[in-house]
C-alpha positions as CSV (number, residue, x, y, z in Angstrom):
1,X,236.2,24.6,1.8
2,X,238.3,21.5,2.1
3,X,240.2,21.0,5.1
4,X,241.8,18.2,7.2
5,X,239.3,16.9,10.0
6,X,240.2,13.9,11.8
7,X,242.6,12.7,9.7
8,X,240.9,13.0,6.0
9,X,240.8,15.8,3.3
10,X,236.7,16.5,3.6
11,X,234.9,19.7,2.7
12,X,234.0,21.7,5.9
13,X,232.2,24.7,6.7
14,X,233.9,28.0,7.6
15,X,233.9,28.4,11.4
16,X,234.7,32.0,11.3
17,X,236.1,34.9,8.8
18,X,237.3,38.1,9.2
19,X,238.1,41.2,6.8
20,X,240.4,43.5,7.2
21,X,241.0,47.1,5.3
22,X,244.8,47.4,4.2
23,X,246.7,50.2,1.9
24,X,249.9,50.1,0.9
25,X,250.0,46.4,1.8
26,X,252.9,43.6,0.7
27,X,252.3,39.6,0.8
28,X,254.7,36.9,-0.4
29,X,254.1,35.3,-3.8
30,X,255.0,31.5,-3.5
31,X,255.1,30.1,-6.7
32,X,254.4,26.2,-6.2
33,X,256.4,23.2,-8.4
34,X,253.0,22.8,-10.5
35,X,252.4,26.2,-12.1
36,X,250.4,27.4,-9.2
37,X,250.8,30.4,-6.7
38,X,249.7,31.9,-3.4
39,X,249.8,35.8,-2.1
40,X,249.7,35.5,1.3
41,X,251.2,38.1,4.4
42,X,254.5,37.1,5.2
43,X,253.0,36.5,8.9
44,X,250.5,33.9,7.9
45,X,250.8,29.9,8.8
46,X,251.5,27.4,6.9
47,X,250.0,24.1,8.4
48,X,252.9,23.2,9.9
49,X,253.1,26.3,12.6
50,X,255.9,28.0,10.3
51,X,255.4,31.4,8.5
52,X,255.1,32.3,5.3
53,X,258.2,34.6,5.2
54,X,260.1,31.4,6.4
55,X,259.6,29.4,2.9
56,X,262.6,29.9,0.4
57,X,263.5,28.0,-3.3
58,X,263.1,24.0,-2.4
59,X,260.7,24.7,0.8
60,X,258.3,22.2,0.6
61,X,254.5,23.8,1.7
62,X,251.8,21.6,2.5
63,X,252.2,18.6,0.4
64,X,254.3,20.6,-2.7
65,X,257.7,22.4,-3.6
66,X,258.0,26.0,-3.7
67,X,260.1,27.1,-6.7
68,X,259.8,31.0,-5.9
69,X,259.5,33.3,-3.6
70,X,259.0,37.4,-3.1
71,X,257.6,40.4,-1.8
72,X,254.9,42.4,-4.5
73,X,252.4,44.6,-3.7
74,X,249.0,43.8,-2.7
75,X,246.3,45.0,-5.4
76,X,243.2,44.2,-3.0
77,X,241.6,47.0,-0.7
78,X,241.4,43.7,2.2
79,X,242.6,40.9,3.3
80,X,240.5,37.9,4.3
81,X,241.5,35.8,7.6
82,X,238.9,32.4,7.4
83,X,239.0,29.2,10.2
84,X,237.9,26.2,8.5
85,X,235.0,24.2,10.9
86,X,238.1,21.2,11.6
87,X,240.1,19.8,13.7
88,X,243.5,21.4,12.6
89,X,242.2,24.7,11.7
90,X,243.8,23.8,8.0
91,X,242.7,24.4,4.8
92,X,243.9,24.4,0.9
93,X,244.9,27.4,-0.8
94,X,246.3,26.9,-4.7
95,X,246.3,23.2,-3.7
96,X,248.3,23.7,-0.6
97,X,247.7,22.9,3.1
98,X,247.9,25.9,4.9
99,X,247.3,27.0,8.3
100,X,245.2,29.6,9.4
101,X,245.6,33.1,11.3
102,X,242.7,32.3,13.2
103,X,243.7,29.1,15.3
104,X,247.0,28.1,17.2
105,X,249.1,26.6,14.9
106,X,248.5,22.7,14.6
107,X,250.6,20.2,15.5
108,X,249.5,17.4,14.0
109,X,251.1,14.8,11.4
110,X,249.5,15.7,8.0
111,X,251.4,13.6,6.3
112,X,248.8,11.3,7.0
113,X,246.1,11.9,5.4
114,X,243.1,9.7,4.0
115,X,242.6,11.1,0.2
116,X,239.8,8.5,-0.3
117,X,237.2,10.6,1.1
């Protein structure tokens, strides 16, 4: 998984991961300004210490503009919490640096970030 350790994007190993049943669940769809998209509980970090139910139309989320946002269902019979082996406890999810719901959000400058690695 790629992450952001010491201050470059570098693939890392997964510190820790954890699964949990759900029924009946809702996430947040963020659609992304290049096609992509993200389901993700409203609950869950982004890498900057916000939440996911706090992006709107214009948000920028981890390096990229979100053009939509809702509530759907979740089709999945778990979700999956994972803690990137990094420094910021940050990883990239549909291209986006996102926190995780393992860690204390980070407070760290990612604007910053070596892409030569």
């Amino acid at each position: 998984m790629y992450s952001v350790h010491r201050g470059a994007i570098i693939a890392v190993p997964i510190r820790k991961a954890q699964r949990i049943a759900v029924t009946d669940h809702v996430v947040m769809r963020v659609e992304l300004f290049d096609g992509r998209a993200i389901e993700i509980s409203a609950g869950h970090p982004t890498a900057d210490g916000h939440a996911f139910s706090d992006l709107r139309k214009g948000s920028s989320l981890g390096g990229t503009t979100v053009v939509d946002v809702r509530q759907v269902a979740y089709r999945h019979a778990f979700t999956y919490d994972i803690l990137p082996d990094s420094d910021t406890g940050t990883y990239f999810a549909a291209g986006a640096l996102i926190g995780s719901t393992l860690s204390k959000p980070a407070t760290q400058d990612f604007g910053r970030t070596n892409m030569s690695r």
